[in-house]
MARVOSE-570951 format. One line per 4 residues: number of its first residue (from 0); their letters; for each residue y, z, x of C-alpha. Coordinates in nm, 4 decimals. Each point is the difference from the previous one (the first is absolute). Example, Ala and Ser with C-alpha at 12.3 -4.5 7.8 and 13.67 -1.06 7.14 Angstrom:
BEGIN
0	AS	-0.4500,0.7800,1.2300 ~ 0.3440,-0.0660,0.1370;
END
This chain:
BEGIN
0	XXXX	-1.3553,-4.5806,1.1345 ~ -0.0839,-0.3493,-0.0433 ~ 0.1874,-0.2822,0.1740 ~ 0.0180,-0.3291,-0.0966;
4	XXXX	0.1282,-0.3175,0.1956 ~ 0.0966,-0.3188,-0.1011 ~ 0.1378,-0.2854,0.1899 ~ 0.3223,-0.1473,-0.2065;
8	XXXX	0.0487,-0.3420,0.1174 ~ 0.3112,-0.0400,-0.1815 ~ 0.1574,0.2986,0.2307 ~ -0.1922,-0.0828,0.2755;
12	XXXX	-0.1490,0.3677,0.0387 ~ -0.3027,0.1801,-0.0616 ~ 0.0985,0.2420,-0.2382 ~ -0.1731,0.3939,-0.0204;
16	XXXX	-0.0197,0.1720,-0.3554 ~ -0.1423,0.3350,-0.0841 ~ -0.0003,0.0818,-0.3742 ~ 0.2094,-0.3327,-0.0765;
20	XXXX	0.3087,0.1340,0.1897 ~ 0.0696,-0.1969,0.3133 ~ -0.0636,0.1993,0.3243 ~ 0.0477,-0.2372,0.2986;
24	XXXX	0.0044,-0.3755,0.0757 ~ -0.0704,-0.1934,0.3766 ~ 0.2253,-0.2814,0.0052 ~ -0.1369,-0.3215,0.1575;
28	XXXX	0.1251,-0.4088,0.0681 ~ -0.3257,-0.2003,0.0000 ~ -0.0595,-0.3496,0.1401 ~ -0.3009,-0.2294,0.0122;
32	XXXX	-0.0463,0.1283,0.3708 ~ 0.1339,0.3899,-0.0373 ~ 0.1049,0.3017,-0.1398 ~ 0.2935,0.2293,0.1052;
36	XXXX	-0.0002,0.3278,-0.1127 ~ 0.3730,0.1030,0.0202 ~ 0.0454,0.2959,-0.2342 ~ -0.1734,0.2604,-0.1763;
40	XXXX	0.1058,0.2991,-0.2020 ~ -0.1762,0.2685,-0.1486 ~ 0.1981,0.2329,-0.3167 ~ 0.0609,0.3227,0.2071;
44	XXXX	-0.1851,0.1659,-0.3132 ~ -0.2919,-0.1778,0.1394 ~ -0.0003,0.0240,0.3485 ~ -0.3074,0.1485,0.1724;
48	XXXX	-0.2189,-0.0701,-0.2716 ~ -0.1477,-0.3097,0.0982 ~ 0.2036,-0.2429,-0.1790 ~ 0.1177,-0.1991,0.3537;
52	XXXX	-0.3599,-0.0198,0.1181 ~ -0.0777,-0.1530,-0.2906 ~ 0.2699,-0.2618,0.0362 ~ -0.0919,-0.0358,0.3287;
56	XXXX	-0.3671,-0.0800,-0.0710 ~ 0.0632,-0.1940,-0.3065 ~ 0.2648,-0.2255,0.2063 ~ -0.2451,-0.0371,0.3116;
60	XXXX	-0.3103,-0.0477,-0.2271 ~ 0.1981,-0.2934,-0.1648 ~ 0.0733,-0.1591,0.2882 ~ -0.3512,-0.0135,0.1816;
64	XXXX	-0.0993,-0.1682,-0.3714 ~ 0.2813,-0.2477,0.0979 ~ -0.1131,-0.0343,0.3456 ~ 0.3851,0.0675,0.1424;
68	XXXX	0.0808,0.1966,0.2725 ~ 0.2418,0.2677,-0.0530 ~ 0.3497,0.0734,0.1956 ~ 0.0790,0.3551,-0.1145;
72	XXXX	0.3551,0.0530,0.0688 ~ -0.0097,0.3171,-0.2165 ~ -0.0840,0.2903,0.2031 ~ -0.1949,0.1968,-0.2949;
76	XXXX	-0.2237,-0.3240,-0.0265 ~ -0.0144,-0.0313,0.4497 ~ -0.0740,0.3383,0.0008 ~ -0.2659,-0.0127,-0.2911;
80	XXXX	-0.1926,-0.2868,0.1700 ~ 0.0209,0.2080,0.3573 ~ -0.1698,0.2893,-0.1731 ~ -0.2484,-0.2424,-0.1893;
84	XXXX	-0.1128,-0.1540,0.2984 ~ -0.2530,-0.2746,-0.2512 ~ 0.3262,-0.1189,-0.0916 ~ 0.1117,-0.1223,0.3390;
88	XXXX	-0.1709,-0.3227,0.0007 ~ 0.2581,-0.1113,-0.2205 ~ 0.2967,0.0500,0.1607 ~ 0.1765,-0.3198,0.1358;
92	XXXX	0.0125,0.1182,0.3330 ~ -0.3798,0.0491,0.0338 ~ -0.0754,-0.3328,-0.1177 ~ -0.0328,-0.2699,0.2171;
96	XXXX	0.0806,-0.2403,-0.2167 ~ 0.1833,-0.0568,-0.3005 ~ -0.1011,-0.2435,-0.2627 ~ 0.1801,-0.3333,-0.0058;
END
C-alpha cells in the first residue's frame, strides 16, 4: 500500500490518498509566524496502516521548509512528535523564540 499526501491549501489540510480514494487528512491554520495542528482523521478502513504517520511527517516536514514552529493541539499529531523525538525542535514550546 502506497500513500500519498498532499497539502490542499484551499481546505487548509494535508490530505492522505491510497489508490486515489481519500484515507485521512491533518487539518492545520497557518500564519507567517505558526502552524496549529488542530485536527486529524484517519478513514477507520485505514487506520494502523500508516496513513497518520504519514500526515504527520508530511505536515511537520512542511513546516521546518517554512521555518514555523508548530502548536499541535491534536493529540494524534502531540503524540506523533513525542514518539519522533527529531520532530521536537519544532514544537512552539521548545522554541525560544518565535519569528516576528
Amino acid at each position: 500500500m502506497t500513500v500519498t499526501v498532499h497539502d490542499n491549501p484551499a481546505q487548509s489540510r494535508f490530505e492522505a490518498e491510497v489508490d486515489g480514494r481519500t484515507a485521512g487528512f491533518a487539518e492545520y491554520l497557518r500564519s507567517e509566524n505558526l502552524v496549529v495542528f488542530p485536527h486529524t482523521l484517519v478513514d477507520p478502513a485505514f487506520e494502523g496502516q500508516g496513513v497518520g504517520g504519514a500526515l504527520a511527517r508530511a505536515a511537520l516536514d512542511d513546516a521546518r521548509g517554512r521555518a514555523l514552529p508548530v502548536l499541535a493541539t491534536c493529540p494524534f499529531i502531540h503524540g506523533w512528535m513525542e514518539r519522533h523525538p527529531e520532530y521536537l525542535d519544532l514544537a512552539y514550546e521548545n522554541r525560544s523564540q518565535v519569528r516576528d
